[in-house]
C-alpha positions in Angstrom: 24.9 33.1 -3.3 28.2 34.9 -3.1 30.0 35.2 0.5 29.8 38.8 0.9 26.0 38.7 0.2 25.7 35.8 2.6 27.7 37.5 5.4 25.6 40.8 4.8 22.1 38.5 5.4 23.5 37.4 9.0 24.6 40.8 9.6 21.3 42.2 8.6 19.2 39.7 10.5 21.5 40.5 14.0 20.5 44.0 13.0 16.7 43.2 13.1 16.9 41.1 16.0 18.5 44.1 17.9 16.1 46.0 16.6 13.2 44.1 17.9 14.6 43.2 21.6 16.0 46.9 21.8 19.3 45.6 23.0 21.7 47.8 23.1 19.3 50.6 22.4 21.5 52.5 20.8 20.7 50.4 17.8 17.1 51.2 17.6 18.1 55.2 18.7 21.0 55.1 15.5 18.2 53.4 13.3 16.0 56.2 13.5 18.3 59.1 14.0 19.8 57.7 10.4 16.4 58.0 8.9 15.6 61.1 10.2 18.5 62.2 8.5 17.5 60.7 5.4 19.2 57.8 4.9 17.0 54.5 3.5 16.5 51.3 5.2 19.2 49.2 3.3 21.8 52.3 4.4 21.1 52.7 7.7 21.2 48.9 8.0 24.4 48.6 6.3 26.4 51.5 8.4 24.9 50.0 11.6 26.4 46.4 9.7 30.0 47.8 9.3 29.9 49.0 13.2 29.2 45.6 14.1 31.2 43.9 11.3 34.2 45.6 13.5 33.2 43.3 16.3 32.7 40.1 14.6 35.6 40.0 12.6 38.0 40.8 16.7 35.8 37.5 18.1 36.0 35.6 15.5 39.7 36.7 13.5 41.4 37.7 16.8 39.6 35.6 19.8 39.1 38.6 21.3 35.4 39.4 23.3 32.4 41.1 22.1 33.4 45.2 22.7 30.2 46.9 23.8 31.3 50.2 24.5 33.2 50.4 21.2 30.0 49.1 19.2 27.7 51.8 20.9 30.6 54.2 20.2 30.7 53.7 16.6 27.2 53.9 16.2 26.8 57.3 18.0 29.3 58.6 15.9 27.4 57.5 12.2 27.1 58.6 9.2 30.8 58.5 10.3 33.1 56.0 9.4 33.4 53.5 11.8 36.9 53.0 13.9 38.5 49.5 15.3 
């Protein structure tokens, strides 16, 4: 399995676990404001991925802490590119 693909299954399964627990809800709320919109399962999921790809790669490239308020920020703001 290639890295990328890998990385994306973690991702994805953070994703669903937010999903499920509702924490932040803005996850669940993005989820289904995507759809609505018309987006697929394996897009929404992967816009929501690159908001928090943002935040894994400061905690683990940069020591820095888990950034809440930018996460819920970035999600709010899709189908928009995401911002660091």
């Amino acid at each position: 399995m290639e890295t990328n693909e890998l990385l994306r299954e973690q991702i994805f399964e953070i994703i669903k676990n937010q999903l499920k627990d509702n924490d932040p809800p803005e996850t669940k709320e993005t989820f289904a404001r995507l759809k609505k919109q018309g987006f697929d399962d394996f897009q929404t999921r992967q816009m929501i991925g690159q908001c928090l790809a943002i935040e894994l790669f400061d905690v683990m490239k940069h020591g820095k802490t888990y950034n809440n308020e930018r996460y819920v920020k970035n999600l709010l703001a899709l189908p928009k590119e995401p911002s660091e």
